[in-house]
Each structure stands twice: as C-alpha cells, then as structure tokens.
C-alpha positions as CSV (number, residue, x, y, z in Angstrom):
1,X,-73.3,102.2,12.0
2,X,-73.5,99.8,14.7
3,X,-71.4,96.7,13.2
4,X,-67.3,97.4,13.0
5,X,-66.0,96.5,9.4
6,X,-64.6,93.6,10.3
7,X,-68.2,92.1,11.8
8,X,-69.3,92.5,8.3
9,X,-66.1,91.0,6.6
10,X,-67.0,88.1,9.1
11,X,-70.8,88.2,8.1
12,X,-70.3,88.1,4.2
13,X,-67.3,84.8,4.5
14,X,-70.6,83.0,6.1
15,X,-72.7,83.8,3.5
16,X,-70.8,83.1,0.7
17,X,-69.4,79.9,2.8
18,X,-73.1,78.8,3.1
19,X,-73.7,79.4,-0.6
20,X,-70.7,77.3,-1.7
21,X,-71.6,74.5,0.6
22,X,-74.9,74.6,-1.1
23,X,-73.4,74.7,-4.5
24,X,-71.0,71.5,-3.8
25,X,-73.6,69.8,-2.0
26,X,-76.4,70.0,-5.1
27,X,-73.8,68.9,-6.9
28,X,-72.5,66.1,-5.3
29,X,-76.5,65.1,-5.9
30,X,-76.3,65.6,-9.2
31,X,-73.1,64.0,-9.7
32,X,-74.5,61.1,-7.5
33,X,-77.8,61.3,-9.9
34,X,-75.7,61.5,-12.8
35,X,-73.9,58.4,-11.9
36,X,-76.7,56.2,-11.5
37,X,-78.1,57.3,-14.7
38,X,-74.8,56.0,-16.8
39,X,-74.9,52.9,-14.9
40,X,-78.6,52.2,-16.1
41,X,-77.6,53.4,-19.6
42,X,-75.1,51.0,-19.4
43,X,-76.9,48.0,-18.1
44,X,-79.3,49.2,-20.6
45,X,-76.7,48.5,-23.5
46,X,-75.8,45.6,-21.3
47,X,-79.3,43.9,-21.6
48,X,-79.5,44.8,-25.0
49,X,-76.7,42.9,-26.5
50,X,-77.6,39.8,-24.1
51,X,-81.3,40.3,-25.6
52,X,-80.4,40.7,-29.3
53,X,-76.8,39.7,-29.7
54,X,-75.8,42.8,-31.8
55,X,-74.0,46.5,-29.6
56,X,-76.8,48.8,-29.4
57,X,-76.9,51.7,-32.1
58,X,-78.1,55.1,-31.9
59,X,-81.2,55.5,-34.1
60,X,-81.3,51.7,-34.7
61,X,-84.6,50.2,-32.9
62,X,-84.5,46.4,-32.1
63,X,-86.1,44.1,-34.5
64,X,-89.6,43.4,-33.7
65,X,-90.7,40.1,-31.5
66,X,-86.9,39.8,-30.3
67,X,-86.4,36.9,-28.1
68,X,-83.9,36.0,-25.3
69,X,-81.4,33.8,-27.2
70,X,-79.2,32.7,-23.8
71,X,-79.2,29.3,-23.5
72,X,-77.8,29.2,-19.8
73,X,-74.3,29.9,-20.4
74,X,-74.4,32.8,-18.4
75,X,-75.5,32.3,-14.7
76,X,-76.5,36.0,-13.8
77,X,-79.8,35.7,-12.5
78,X,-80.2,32.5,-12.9
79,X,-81.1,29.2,-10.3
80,X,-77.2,28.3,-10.1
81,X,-78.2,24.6,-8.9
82,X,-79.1,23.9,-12.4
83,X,-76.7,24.4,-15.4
84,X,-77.8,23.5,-18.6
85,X,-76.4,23.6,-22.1
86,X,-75.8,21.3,-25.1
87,X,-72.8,20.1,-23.6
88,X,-72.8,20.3,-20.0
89,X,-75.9,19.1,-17.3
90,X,-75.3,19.3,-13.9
91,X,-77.6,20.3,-11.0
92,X,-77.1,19.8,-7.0
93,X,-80.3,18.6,-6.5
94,X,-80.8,14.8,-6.2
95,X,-84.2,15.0,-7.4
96,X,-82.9,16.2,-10.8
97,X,-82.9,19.6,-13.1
98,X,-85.6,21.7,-11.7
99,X,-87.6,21.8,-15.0
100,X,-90.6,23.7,-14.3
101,X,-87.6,26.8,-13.7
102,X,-86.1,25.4,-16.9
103,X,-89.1,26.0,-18.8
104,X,-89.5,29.8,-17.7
105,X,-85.4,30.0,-18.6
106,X,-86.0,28.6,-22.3
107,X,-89.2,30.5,-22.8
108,X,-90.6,27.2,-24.1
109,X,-94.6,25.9,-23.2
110,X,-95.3,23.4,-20.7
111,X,-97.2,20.1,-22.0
112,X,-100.1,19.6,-20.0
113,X,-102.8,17.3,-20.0
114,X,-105.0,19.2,-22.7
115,X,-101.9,18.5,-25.5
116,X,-102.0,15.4,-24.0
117,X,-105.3,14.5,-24.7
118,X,-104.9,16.4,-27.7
119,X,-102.3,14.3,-29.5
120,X,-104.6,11.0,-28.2
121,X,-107.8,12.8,-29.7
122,X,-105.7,13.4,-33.2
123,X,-103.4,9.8,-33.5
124,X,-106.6,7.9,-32.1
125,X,-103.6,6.0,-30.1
126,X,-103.1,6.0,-26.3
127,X,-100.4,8.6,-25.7
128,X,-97.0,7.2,-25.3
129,X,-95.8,6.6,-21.6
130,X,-93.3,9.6,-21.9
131,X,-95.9,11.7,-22.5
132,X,-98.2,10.4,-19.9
133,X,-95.7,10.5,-17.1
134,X,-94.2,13.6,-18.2
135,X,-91.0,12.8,-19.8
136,X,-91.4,14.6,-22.7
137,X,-92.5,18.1,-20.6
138,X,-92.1,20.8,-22.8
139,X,-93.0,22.1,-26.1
140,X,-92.7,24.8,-28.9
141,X,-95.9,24.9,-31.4
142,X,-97.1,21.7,-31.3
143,X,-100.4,23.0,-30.9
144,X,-100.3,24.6,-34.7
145,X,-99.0,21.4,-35.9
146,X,-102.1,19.3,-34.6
147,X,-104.1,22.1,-35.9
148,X,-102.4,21.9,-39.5
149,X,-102.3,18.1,-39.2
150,X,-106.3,18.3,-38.7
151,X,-106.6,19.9,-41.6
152,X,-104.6,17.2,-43.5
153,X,-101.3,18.8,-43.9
154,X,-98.4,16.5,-43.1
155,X,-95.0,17.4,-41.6
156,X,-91.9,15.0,-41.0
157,X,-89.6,14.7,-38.1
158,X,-86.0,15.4,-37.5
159,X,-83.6,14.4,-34.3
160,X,-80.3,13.2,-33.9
161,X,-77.1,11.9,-32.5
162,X,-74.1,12.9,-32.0
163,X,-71.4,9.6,-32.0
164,X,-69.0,10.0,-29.6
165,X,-68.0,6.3,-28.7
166,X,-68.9,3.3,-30.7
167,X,-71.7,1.9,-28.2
168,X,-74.8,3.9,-27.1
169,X,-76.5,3.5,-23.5
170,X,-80.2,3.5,-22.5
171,X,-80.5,7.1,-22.0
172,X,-79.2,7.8,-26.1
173,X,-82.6,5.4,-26.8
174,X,-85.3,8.0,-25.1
175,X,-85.4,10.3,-27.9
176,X,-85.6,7.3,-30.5
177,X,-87.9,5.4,-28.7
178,X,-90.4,8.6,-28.9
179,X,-89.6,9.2,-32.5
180,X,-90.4,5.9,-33.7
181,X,-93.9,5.9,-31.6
182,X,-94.4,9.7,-33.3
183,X,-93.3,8.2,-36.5
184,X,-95.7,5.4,-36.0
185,X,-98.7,6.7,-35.0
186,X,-98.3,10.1,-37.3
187,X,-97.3,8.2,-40.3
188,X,-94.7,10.4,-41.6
189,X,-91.5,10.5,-42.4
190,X,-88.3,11.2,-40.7
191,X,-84.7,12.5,-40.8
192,X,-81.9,11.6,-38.3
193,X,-78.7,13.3,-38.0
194,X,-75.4,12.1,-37.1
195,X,-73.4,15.1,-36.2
196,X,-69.9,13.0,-36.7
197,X,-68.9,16.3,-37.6
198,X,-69.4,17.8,-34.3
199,X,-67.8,15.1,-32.2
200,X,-64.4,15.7,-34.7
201,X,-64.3,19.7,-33.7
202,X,-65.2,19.2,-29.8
203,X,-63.5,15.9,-29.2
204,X,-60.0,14.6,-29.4
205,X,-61.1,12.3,-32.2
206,X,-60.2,11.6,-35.7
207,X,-62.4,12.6,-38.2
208,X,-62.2,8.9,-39.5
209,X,-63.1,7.5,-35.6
210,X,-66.2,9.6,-36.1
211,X,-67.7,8.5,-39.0
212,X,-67.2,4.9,-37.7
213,X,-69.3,5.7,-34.2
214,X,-72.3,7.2,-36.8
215,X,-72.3,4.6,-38.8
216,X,-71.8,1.9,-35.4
217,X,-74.6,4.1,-33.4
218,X,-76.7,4.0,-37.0
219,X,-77.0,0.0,-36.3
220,X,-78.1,1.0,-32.9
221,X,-80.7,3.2,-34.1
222,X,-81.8,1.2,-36.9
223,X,-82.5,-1.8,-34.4
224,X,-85.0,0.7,-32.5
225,X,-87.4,-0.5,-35.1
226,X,-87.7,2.8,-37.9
227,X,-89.6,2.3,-41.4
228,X,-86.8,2.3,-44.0
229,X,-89.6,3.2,-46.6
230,X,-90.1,6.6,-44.4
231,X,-86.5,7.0,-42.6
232,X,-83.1,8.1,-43.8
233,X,-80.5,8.1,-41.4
234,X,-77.3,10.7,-43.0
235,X,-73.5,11.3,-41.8
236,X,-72.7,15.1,-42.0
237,X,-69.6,14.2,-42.9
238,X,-71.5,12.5,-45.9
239,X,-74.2,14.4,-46.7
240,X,-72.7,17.6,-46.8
241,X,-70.6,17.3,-49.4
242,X,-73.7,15.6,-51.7
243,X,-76.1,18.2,-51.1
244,X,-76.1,21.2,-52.6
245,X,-79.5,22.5,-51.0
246,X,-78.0,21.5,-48.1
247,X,-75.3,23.1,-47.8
248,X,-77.2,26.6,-49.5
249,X,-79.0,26.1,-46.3
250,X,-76.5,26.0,-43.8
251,X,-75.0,29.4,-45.5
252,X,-78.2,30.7,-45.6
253,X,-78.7,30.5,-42.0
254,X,-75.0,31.0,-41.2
255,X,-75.8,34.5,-43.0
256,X,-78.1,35.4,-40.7
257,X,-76.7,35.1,-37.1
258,X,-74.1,37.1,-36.0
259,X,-71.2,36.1,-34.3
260,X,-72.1,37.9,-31.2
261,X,-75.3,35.8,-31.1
262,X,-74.0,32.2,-31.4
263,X,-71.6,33.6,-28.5
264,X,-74.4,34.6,-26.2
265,X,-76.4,31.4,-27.1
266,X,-73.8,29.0,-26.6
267,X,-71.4,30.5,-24.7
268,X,-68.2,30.3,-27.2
269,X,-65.1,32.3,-26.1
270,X,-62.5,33.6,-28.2
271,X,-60.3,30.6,-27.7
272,X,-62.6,27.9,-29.9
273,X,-62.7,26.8,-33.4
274,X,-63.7,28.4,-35.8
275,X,-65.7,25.1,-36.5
276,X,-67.1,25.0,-33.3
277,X,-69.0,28.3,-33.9
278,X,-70.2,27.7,-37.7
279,X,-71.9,24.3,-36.5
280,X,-75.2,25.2,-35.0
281,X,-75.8,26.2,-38.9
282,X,-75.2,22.9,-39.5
283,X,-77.5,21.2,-36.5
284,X,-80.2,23.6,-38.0
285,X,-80.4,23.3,-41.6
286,X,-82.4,19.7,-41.3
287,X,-85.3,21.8,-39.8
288,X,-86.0,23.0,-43.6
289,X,-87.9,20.3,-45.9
290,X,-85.9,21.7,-48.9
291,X,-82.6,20.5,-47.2
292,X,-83.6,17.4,-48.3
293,X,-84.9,17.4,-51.9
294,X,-85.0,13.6,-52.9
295,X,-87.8,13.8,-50.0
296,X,-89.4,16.7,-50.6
297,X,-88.2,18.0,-54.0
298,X,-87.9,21.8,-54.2
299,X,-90.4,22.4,-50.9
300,X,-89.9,24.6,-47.8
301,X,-92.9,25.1,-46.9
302,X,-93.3,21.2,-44.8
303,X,-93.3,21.8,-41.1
304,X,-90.9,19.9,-39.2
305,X,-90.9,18.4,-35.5
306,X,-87.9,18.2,-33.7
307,X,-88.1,15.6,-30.6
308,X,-85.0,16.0,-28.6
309,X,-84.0,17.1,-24.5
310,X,-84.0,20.2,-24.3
311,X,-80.4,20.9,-23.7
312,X,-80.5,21.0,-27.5
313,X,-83.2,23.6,-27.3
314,X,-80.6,26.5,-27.6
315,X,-80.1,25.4,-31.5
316,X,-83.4,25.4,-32.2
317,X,-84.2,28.6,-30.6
318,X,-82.1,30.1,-32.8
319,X,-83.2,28.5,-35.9
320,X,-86.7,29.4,-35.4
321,X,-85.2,33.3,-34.6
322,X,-83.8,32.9,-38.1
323,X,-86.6,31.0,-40.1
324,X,-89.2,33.9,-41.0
325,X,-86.2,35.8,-42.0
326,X,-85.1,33.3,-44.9
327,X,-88.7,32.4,-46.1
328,X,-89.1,28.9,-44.0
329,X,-91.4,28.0,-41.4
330,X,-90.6,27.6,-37.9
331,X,-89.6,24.5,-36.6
332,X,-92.1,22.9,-33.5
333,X,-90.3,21.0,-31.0
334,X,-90.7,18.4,-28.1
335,X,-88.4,18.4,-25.3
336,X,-87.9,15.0,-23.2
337,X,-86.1,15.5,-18.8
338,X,-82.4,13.8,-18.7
339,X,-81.8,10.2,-18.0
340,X,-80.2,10.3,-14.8
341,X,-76.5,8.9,-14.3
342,X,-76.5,5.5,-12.4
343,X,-74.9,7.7,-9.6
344,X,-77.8,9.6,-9.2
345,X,-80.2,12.6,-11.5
346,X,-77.7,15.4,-9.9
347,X,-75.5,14.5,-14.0
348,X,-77.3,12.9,-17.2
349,X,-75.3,9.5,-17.8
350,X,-71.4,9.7,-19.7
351,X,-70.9,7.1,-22.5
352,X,-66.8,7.7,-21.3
353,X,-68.1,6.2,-17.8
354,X,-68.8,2.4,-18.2
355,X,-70.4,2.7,-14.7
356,X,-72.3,5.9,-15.0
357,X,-74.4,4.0,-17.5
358,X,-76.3,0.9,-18.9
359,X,-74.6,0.3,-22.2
360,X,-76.5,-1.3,-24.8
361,X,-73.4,-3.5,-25.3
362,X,-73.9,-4.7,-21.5
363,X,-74.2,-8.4,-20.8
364,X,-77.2,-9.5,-18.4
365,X,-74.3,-10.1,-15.4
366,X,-73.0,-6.3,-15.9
367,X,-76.5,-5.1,-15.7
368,X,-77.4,-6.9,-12.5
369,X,-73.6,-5.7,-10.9
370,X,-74.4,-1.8,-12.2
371,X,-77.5,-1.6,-10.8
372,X,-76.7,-3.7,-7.5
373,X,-73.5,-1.2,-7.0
374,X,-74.2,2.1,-8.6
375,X,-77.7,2.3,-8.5
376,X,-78.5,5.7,-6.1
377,X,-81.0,4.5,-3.7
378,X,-83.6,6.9,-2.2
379,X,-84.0,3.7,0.8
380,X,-82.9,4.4,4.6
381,X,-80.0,3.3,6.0
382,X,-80.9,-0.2,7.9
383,X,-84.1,-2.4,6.8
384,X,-85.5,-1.5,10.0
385,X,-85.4,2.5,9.3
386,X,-86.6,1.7,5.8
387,X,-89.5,-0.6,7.0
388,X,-90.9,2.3,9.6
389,X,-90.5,5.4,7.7
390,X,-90.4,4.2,3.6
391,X,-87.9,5.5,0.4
392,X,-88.1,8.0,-1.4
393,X,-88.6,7.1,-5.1
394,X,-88.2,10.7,-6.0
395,X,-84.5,10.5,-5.9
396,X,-84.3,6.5,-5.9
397,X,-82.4,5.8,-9.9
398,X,-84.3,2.1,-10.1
399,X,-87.3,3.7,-9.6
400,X,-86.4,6.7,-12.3
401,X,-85.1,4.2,-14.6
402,X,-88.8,2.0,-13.8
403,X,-90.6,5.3,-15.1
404,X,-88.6,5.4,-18.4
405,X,-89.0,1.9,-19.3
406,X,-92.0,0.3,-17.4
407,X,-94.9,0.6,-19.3
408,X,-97.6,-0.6,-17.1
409,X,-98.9,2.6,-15.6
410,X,-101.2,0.8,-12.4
411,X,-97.6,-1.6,-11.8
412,X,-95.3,1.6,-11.9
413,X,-97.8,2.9,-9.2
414,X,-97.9,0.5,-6.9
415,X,-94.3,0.3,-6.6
416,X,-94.1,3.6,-5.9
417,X,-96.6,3.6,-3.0
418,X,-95.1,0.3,-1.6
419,X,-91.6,1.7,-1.8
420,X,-92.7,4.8,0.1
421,X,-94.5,3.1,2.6
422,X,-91.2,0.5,2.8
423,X,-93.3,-2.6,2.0
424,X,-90.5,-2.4,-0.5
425,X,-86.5,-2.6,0.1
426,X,-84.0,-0.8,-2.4
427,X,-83.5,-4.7,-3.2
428,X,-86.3,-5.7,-4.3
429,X,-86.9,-2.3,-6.6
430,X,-83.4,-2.8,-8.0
431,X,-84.7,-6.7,-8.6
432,X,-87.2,-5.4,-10.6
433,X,-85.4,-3.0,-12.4
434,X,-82.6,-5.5,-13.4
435,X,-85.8,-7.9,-14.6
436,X,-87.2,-5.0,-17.1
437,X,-83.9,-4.0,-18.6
438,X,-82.1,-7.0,-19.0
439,X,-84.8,-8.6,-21.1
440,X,-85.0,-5.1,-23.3
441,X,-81.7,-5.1,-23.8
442,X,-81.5,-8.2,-24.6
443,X,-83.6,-7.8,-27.3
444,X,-82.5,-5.1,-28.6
445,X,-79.0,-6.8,-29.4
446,X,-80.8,-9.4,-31.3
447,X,-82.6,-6.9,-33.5
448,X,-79.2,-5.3,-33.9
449,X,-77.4,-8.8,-34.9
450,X,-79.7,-8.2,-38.2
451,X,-78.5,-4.8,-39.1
452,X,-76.3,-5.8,-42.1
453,X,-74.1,-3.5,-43.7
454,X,-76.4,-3.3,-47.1
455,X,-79.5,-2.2,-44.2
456,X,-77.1,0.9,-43.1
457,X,-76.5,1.4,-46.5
458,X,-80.6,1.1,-47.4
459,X,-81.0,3.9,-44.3
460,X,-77.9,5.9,-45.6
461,X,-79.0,6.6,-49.2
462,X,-80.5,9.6,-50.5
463,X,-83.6,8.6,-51.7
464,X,-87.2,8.6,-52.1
465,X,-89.2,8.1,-49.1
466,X,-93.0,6.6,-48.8
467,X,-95.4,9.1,-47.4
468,X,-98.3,11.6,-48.3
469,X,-97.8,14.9,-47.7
C-alpha cells in the first residue's frame, strides 16, 4: 500500500536487470572457459601429430613407447642459436653447437667416462682420441652392444658419404677415421654407403656427376686404411638395382612411415621431390644385416653400429621407430661434434667453399695460406693484449683443428694452457697446426696414389667378407 505502481514497475526492471547481468556475465565466463578449453584440445591434437606424425583419431590410442621424431626442423621451443638437421648446421655461438642442449633435443645418451672405460675394458685398446676428448659425445645403445659383444656375439658397422664434389676435406675424414679404429680394434666388418643418389635429387647435378664423386671419394676413403677382406664400399645407384633384399628392405621400411612422419622429421614441404621424401628409406635399409646377403646370407638378427654426426641422427631415429615393427633389431649409434669451418665453429666446413676448408687435394703452400688467412683466432688484438691477458682456445679453429688431429693428449694440453696464459701467439698455434696437417695430408695423398681402379673395384663387389660372427 505504501509503494505507487510505478515504484514497483521501477523495482522489478532492477531485478530482472541484475539477473540478466548475472546471466551474461556467467556466461561470458563460461564462454571465456570454453575457449581455453578448445585451444588446449587443439594444442592437444597439435602435440599429437608433432609426437606421432599421424592426425589424432577418436578411439585410436597412440602406439605404445612413441617417441619425438622432430629432428629440429621446427624451432618452436627450441634454443634458436643452434639449428641442426641433415642438411643445414648453423649456430651463433663461436664456441660451436651447444651439444649438451643437442643431446636433450635428440633424446640420445651422453658418453661419459664409464662407456669410456667400458669400450677400453672390452677392445683391451686405449680408447681412440675422439672418444677421450669427447668428439664422439653421444650415443644410442652402445651399452647392449658391449654387453652382447661380451657374450661373443658380433655386429658390423655401417656409415657413409654422400659425394657432392669430387674432393673430400678433413672434416669428411672424422667419421672414417673412427670407423676404421672401431673396425680395427672390434674386428668386424663394415658397410659404407655412398648416397650418389641423394646428391642427384637435392643437388643440381647429373646423375652421371654423381656416381663419379662416389666412386672419386671411394679412393679417398679407401686410402683411410679399411680391410678389403672385412669392407665393401657400394654406390646406391649400383647396388640398388643388384639387390633384391635390398631393395625389399627399403619398401619394407618405406611401408611403415607415413608421409606425415618423414615431414615432421625432416622438415619436407609440399614443394619437394617425391625422391627427396622416399630416401631416408633408402639411408636406413643398411642398418638391417639381411640388406646385405653375400655378407650375412639370409640373417637379420646381426646388430649394426652406425658412427656418424649426429645431424644424421634424424634417419636413424626413425629407423629404429620402425625396426621392432618389421622383425629387425634396433640399430646402436655413435654420434661425433662438427668440424668447424676455417671461419670459425659458428658453420661445419662447405666442400663448395675452397676456403672454408682444408681439402685433401690441398698442396702444403694452400694449407699454410688457409690457415694463416682463414683460420678464426680466439688471440687478442695486439701481442701485447695477448701476452697480459692470454686466447681463448675455446673458440680459437687451430686449436679445434689440434684437438681433432693431435694425438698426444699431455702436448694438446700444454698448448692449451700456454695459449691461455699467452705464452703462446695465434702464430705460433697456427705454426703448429700447419706442421700436423700438412704432413697428414701429405700422406694421405700417397696412400691414395695406390688406389687403382681394380682396388675400387675389389671394395665395390658384392662379395664375401672375412669375419666371425
């Protein structure tokens, strides 16, 4: 009785104003809830496909013990100082790829000093300079290959080349220089691929150009010293089409990875080959003893160690992914650091840059004028600066380069300690630099000089090889 109409009118527009500002703010709430829910799901599906390399289906659970198959294509995430694939290296730090970070990225094991030791207790040899400096820093199972080797069951090795250019530099020797020490001290045999093929489908090269580099960069391997009673050396481009168990494995495997996969591993777009995205079947196939049956007749059950840098990891990773699935075991790896350009560890070195690199082709005048004018010193600025506060051999190249091919440990120490002190000028380090590799070199050309074409031939034939499994 006491409010007018129209104070009630007013009364009951609040209320119901009030209840509808409620109502639109829950559900802007909701809405906002809503919409961070579907942009989880979707990173979700996101992660998924980056994971696995298949869409996500409803009802259709990921296969068990999964693994991240990126190889550092994609940066997301990721340390963007460092980029790393099978093509490309590049980092803006002087003192090189960061590869304890690399290690994480790749999923792969460190080598410490207990493998170390390990492989020394096992061979009964001292362990090879790359491993006790570190070169060779990462690994995938070579723990259960000791452990099978212990029990007297052999494997073999398998790395490669690709051929891009007729004449190989230093850095193209690393991985050959460890295989034939591993080859040596294992007693085993070993397969080495020349992926002439490759070079053809990602270079502007004839398919004839290429087989000539494999068989010129065969010489160069051959004259690193291998066993041609435990070695053979094979073209893809010839060996492919000789093999029938071969090339069953290469179908075998290109059965089993998906399209979507080999584009999240290595990063293929739309725009390449069709060649270009079939290959890594290719690259993987030696990893199976039966690939080779004049070696190993009708067995896939021989393990197989693949020594290589790890920007080749990405293949492997993906072979292993697909070995349980097709009845072969796992390959174990060992994965060697870049050789740094001449210009400094920020690149590995070009074989299309005569001055990025130390050809082993180079006279002992173009060694001593590379290393003189290219070589990245870590020194200061004047001989005075340089005499007070010292160099740093962490980002010096003659002193890298010294760690690679200087195999007197207590030498290789003290130049260190007198170059960080500055008892030693960038002169004298490059001095002694230019003293171990012109010598090497030089050696190596002579043992190339006897690499006729009936040895490449010898190294190139299917055949027989001398070893106990």
């Amino acid at each position: 009785h006491i409010f007018p109409i129209c104070a009630l009118n007013t009364i009951n527009f609040v209320l119901k104003l009030h209840y509808w500002v409620f109502f639109l703010t829950t559900l802007l709430i909701f809405q906002a809830e809503i919409d961070v829910a579907v942009q989880l799901l979707l990173k979700l599906k996101t992660d998924y496909k980056h994971l696995t390399g298949q869409d996500y289906k409803a009802g259709c659970p990921p296969p068990e013990n999964v693994v991240n198959q990126d190889n550092g294509a994609a940066t997301d995430g990721i340390d963007e100082e460092d980029n790393v694939d099978p093509w490309n290296v590049s980092t803006s730090n002087a003192k090189g790829v960061d590869y304890d970070k690399l290690i994480v990225r790749f999923g792969s094991s460190k080598i410490e000093t207990e493998l170390v030791d390990r492989i020394e207790k096992v061979t009964g040899q001292k362990p090879h300079r790359f491993l006790r400096r570190g070169i060779f820093f990462s690994h995938r199972d070579m723990h259960q290959v000791l452990d099978a080797y212990e029990k007297n069951k052999s494997f073999y090795l398998y790395t490669g080349r690709g051929p891009s250019s007729e004449a190989m530099h230093v850095g193209h020797l690393i991985p050959f220089i460890f295989t034939k020490w591993l080859q040596d001290v294992f007693d085993i045999p070993l397969v080495i691929q020349l992926t002439d093929d490759e070079k053809y489908l990602w270079k502007d090269l004839a398919i004839e150009e290429c087989h000539r580099f494999a068989v010129e960069n065969a010489k160069d391997i051959i004259a690193c010293g291998f066993d041609v009673n435990k070695t053979f050396i094979f073209s893809d481009f010839d060996y492919m089409g000789s093999s029938p168990e071969f090339y069953r494995n290469v179908v075998k495997i290109q059965k089993h990875v998906t399209y979507n996969q080999v584009k999240g591993i290595f990063g293929f777009t739309d725009s390449d080959c069709i060649g270009k995205i079939s290959f890594p079947a290719i690259q993987a196939a030696p990893s199976f003893s039966n690939s080779f049956p004049q070696i190993f007749g009708g067995r896939k059950d021989v393990q197989c160690l693949i020594p290589c840098a790890i920007d080749q990891d990405p293949y492997f990773r993906m072979t292993r992914d697909v070995a349980p699935r097709i009845g072969y075991p796992k390959p174990a790896l060992l994965h060697s650091s870049f050789f740094p350009a001449l210009q400094g560890a920020q690149t590995k070195m070009s074989a299309s840059d005569a001055n990025s690199s130390i050809f082993l082709t180079d006279t002992p005048k173009q060694i001593k004028n590379k290393i003189n004018k290219h070589a990245f010193s870590g020194g200061k600025d004047t001989i005075e600066e340089h005499r007070k506060f010292g160099g740093n051999p962490d980002v010096d190249v003659s002193f890298m380069y010294l760690t690679f091919f200087l195999d007197d440990d207590e030498q290789l120490e003290k130049i260190k300690q007198d170059y960080s002190s500055g008892a030693l000028l960038t002169g004298e380090l490059k001095k002694i630099l230019i003293e171990t590799l012109q010598p090497m070199i030089a050696q190596h050309q002579e043992r190339r000089k006897q690499v006729t074409e009936e040895t490449v031939k010898q190294f190139m034939t299917p055949r027989p090889l001398n070893f106990k499994l």
